[in-house]
N, C-alpha and C positions, 0 to 999 in steps of 0.2 A: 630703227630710224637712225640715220650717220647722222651726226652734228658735232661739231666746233667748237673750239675759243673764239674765233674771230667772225665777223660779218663779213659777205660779200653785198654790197647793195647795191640791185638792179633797179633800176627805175625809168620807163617811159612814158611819154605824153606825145599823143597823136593825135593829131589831127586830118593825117591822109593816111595812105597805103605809103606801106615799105616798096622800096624801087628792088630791095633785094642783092643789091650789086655788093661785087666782094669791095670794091672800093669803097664800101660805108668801112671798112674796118680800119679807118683813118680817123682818127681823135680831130677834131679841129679844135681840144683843147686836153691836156695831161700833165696832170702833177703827180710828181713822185719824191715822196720825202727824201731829205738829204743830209739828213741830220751830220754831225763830226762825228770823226772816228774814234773808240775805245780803247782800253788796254785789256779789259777785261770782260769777261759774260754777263758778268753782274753789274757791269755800269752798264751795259748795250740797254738799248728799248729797241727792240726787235720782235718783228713779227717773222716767224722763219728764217733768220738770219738777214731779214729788209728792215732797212730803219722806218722810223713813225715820228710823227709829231703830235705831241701830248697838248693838249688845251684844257686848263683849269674855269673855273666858274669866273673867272674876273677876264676872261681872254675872247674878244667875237673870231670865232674861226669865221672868215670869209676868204671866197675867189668867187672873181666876179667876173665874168661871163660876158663882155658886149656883145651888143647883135640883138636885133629882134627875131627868135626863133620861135614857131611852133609845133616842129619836131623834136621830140630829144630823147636821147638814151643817155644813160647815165650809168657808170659803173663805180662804185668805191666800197674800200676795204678799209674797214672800221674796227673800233671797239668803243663801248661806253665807258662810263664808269661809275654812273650811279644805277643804271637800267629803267632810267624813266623815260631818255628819249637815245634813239638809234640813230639817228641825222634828219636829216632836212633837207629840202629843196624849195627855196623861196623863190620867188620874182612878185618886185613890191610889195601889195597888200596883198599876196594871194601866196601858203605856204603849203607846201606837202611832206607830213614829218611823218618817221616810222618811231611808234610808242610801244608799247608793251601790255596793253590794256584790252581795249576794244577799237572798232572801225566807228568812226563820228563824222559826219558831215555839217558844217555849219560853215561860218566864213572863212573857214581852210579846211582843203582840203586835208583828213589828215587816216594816216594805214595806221594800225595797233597790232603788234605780236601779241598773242596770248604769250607765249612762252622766250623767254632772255638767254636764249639758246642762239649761239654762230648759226648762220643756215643763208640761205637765197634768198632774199625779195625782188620777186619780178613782179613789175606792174605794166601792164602792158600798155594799157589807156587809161585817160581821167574820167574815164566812166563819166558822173554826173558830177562832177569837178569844176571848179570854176574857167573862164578859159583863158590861158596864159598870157594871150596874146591881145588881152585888155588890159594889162599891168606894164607900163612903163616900157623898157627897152634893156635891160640885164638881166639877166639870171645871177642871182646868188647861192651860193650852194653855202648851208652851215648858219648863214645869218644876215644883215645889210645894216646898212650905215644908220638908217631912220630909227629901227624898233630897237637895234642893240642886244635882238635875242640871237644868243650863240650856241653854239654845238661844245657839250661838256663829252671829252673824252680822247681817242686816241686815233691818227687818219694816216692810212700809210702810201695809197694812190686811191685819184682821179683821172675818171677816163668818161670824156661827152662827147656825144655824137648828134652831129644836129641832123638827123632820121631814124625814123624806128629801125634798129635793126632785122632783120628778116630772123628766125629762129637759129638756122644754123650760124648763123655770124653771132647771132648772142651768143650761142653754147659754145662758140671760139674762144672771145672773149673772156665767159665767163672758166672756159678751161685752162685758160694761160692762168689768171687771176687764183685759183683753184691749185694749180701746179706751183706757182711761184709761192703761194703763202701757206703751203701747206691745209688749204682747206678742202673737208669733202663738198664734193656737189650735191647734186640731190639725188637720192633715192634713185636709181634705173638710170640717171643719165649716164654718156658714154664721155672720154675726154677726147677732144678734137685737137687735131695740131693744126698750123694756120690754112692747108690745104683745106679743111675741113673731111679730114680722113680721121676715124677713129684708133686709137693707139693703146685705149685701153677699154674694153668693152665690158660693162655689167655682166650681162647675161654670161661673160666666156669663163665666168671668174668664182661662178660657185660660192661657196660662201666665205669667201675671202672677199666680202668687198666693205670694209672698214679701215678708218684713218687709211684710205688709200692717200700714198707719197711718194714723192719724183723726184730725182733727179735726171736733166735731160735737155739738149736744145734746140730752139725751133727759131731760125733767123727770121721769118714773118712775121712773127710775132714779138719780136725782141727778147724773149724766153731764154734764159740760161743762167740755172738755176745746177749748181757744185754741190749744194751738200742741203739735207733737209730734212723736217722733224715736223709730222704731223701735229697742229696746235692741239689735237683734240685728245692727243693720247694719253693714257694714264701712266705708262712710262715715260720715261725721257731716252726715247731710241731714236739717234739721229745717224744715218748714212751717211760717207761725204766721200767726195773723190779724193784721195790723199789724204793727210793729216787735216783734221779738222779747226776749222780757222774763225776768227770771233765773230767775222759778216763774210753772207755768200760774196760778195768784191772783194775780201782779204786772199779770197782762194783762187788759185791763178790756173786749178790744174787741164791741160788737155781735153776737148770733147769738141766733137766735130756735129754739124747741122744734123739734126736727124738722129742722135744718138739717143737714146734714153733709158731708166733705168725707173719702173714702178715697183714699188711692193704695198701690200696691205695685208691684213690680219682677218682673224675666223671669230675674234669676241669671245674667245675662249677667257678661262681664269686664267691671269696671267701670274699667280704666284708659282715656286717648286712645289712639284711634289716630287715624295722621295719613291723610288722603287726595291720593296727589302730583297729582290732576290738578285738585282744587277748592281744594288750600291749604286744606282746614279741618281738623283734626282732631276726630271725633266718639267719645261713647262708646258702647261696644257694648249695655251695658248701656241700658233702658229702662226707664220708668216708666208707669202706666195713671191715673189720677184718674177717680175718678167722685164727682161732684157732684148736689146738691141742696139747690142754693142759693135763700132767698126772699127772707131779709134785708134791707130795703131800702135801708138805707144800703150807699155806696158802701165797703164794705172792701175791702183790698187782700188778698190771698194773697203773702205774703212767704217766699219760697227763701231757706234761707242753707243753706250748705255748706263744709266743709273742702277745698275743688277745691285747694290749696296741699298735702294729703296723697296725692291720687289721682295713681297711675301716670303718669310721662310728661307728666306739668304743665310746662308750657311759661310759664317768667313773661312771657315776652318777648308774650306772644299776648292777647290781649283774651278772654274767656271768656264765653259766653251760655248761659240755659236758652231750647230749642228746644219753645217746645208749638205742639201740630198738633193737629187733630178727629178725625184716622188715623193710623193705625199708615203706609202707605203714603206720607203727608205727611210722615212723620218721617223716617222712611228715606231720603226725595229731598230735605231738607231743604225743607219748603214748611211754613211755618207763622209763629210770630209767633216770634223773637228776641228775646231781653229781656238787656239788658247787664248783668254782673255788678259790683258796684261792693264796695271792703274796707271793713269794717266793725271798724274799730279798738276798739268794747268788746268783745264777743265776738271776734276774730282769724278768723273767716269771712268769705266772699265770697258777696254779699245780692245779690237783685233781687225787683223787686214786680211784679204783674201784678193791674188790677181786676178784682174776681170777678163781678161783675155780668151780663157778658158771657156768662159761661160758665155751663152746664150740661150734664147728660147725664156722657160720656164723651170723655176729652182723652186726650193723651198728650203725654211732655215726657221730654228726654234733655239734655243739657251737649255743647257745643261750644266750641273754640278758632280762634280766626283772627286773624292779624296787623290785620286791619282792614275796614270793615263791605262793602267792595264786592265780597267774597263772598258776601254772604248778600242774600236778601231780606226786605222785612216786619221792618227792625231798629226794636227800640224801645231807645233810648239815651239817657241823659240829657246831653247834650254840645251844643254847640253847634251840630252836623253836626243839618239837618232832615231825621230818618226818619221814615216816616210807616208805621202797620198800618194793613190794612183786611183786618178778620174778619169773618165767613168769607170766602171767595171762592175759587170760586161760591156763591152765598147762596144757599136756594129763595126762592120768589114767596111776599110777607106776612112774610117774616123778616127780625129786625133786620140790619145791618150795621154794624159798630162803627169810629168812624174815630177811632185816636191818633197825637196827635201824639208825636212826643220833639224836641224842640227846647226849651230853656228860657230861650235868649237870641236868639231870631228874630223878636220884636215881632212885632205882629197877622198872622192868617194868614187868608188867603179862600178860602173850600172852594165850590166851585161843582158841584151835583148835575146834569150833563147827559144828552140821549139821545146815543145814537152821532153822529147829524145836528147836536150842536151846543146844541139848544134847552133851553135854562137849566130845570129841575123846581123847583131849592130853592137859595137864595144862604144861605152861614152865613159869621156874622165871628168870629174866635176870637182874644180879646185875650191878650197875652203873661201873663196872671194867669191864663188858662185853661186853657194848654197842659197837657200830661198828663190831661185830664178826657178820659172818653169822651163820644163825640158819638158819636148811633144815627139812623140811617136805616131805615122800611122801605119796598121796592120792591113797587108793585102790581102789577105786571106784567112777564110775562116776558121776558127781551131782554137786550143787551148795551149797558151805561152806562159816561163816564167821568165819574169824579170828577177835579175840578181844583182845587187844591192849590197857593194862591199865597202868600209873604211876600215882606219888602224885600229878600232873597236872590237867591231864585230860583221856580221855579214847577215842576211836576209833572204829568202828568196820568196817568190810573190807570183803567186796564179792567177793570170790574166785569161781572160772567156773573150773570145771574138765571133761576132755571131752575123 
């Protein structure tokens, strides 16, 4: 069962049928915290890099609602802070709170969670509820001016709609909501972008569907969300476009409508374990990424992580993110290595890898190794020249991406040959270029090396084109 740090909280009250129209997915009313700005992570109050606003026991959280309504939906992203109550929806004497108890009916209406778990409340009608549309002429959400009872805890958006939404305009909603804060949905749901097109589907995704997390945007939905960290993880693994920055608004980088970028994990143990016969230690746990990148600037896809809190951390060991185009490539270690380097603002350990290359479906897990002549395909930023070549085996007409990591190895000469020898394509790559990817595509099928020379040393590299 997926679950969360944070609430999403659904709530409707009908009194008719849903009209179903995508035009319901128009607020006629939203609030979105706006707290000021930080210097640091540790002063932010941040729900996935969104600001919140906190309310203490001496504080009535209200927004009030004119309009006599007797449809409504209701969306908001919560947190308590004692676990006794989840929020509220008042109008006058007539309230509908989510508790943590049991379901009660008496002169309020009121929901009970058993369990003080993040998760969904959809209510779809007032069932045997009182009816709204006998109390006064406002809606109060949190609390009203009369009784003075307030909502103890933390609200980071509000979103009301005066008709019930029709299901797939909920699961819109609720998947922006979902995307933007880091939270899972529920169990089998799929995430919708404002078309109401699925973009990330349960069922396709095997058992990688935990702390599912996005980066990605959708101009329908006002969605556009730079860098992000599942509330619910027991790591602190947050992804971001470029350098990681204190709120998703501090990050300015590049991403076009439609872009996006999902990964989630298999609930494996996510401590190392060591392997005595390769010297590496891997984690058990994995991760899946699936991509649909267009964006034509080159951004980078930036990992940072708390790997200094995870099980079994070895400082003495050098630490890598392992991404492979298979699950099978993971497992055997065949993929690209990207060296993890500390990151003294934030107190995590970062590595970046360009996105450009990649699409479709990746996969990526964390390694430890005393040093890089266990591994292959190291991309490191050190003086030691490793070199990637993604994919490999490439098919016939697809690119192949060649990086360097060397950053003090002066100019390097990449020579594209056939097996026999006979030079296809000479490339000169000045020591200001290094780190850039360089792409090749092969027209034909057969097996190439690539040759790989600076004032070092020299390389050569068998390429499979199939």
């Amino acid at each position: 069962m997926r679950s969360s740090l944070l609430f999403i909280l659904v709530m409707a009250i009908a009194t008719c049928k849903s009209t179903g129209q995508s035009s319901a997915l128009k607020p006629i009313y939203s609030w979105v915290s706006e707290e000021p700005a930080v210097s640091s992570l540790d002063e932010a109050k941040l729900f996935n890099f969104h600001s919140y606003d906190t309310y203490d026991p001496d504080q009535i959280f209200i927004h009030e609602i004119g309009g006599k309504r007797d449809d409504v939906s209701m969306f908001c992203v919560f947190r308590n802070v004692n676990g006794n109550k989840m929020g509220e929806l008042k109008r006058g004497a007539s309230c509908m709170e989510i508790l943590d108890t049991a379901v009660v009916f008496h002169n309020w209406f009121t929901y009970h969670e058993q369990k003080i778990l993040p998760r969904f409340v959809s209510i779809i009608s007032m069932m045997n509820g009182p009816k709204f549309d006998n109390f006064g002429t406002n809606m109060y959400i949190g609390g009203d001016t009369k009784f003075k009872y307030g909502f103890q805890g933390e609200v980071a958006e509000i979103l009301y709609f005066d008709q019930i939404l029709e299901n797939k305009n909920q699961q819109i909603v609720e998947s922006k909501l979902a995307m933007k804060y880091g939270i899972d949905l529920r169990e089998y749901d799929d995430y919708l972008n404002g078309n109401g097109h699925p973009i990330w589907t349960f069922s396709q995704n095997g058992r990688y569907t935990h702390n599912i997390t996005f980066i990605g945007k959708d101009r329908l939905t006002d969605l556009d969300q730079r860098q992000s960290n599942n509330v619910n993880n027991e790591i602190s693994l947050i992804l971001s476009l470029n350098d990681l920055q204190i709120s998703n608004a501090d990050n300015h980088s590049d991403i076009l409508d439609g872009d996006y970028i999902f990964w989630s994990d298999d609930n494996e143990n996510f401590g190392f374990k060591e392997d005595i016969a390769s010297q590496v230690s891997m984690m058990p746990r994995k991760w899946k990424m699936n991509l649909n990148w267009n964006t034509a600037k080159d951004e980078l896809l930036k990992f940072s992580v708390a790997i200094q809190d995870i099980p079994n951390y070895d400082l003495k060991k050098h630490t890598y993110v392992l991404v492979s185009s298979s699950e099978s490539g993971l497992k055997n270690m065949v993929g690209e290595f990207v060296k993890m380097d500390w990151d003294t603002k934030f107190g995590l350990y970062t590595a970046a890898l360009p996105l450009r290359p990649y699409k479709g479906n990746y996969y990526f897990s964390f390694i430890q190794s005393e040093n890089d002549k266990h591994l292959k395909n190291v991309v490191s930023r050190t003086t030691q020249n490793s070199i990637s070549l993604q994919p490999n085996p490439v098919n016939t007409g697809q690119n192949i991406t060649i990086r360097l990591g060397c950053e003090d190895c002066g100019t390097h000469k990449i020579q594209i040959m056939t097996k026999t020898g006979m030079v296809i394509k000479d490339i000169l790559v000045s020591e200001f270029e290094v780190g850039n990817a360089i792409h090749h595509e092969f027209g034909m099928p057969g097996v190439y090396i690539i040759h790989i020379a600076n004032d070092r040393d020299q390389q050569n590299y068998k390429v499979i084109v199939i």
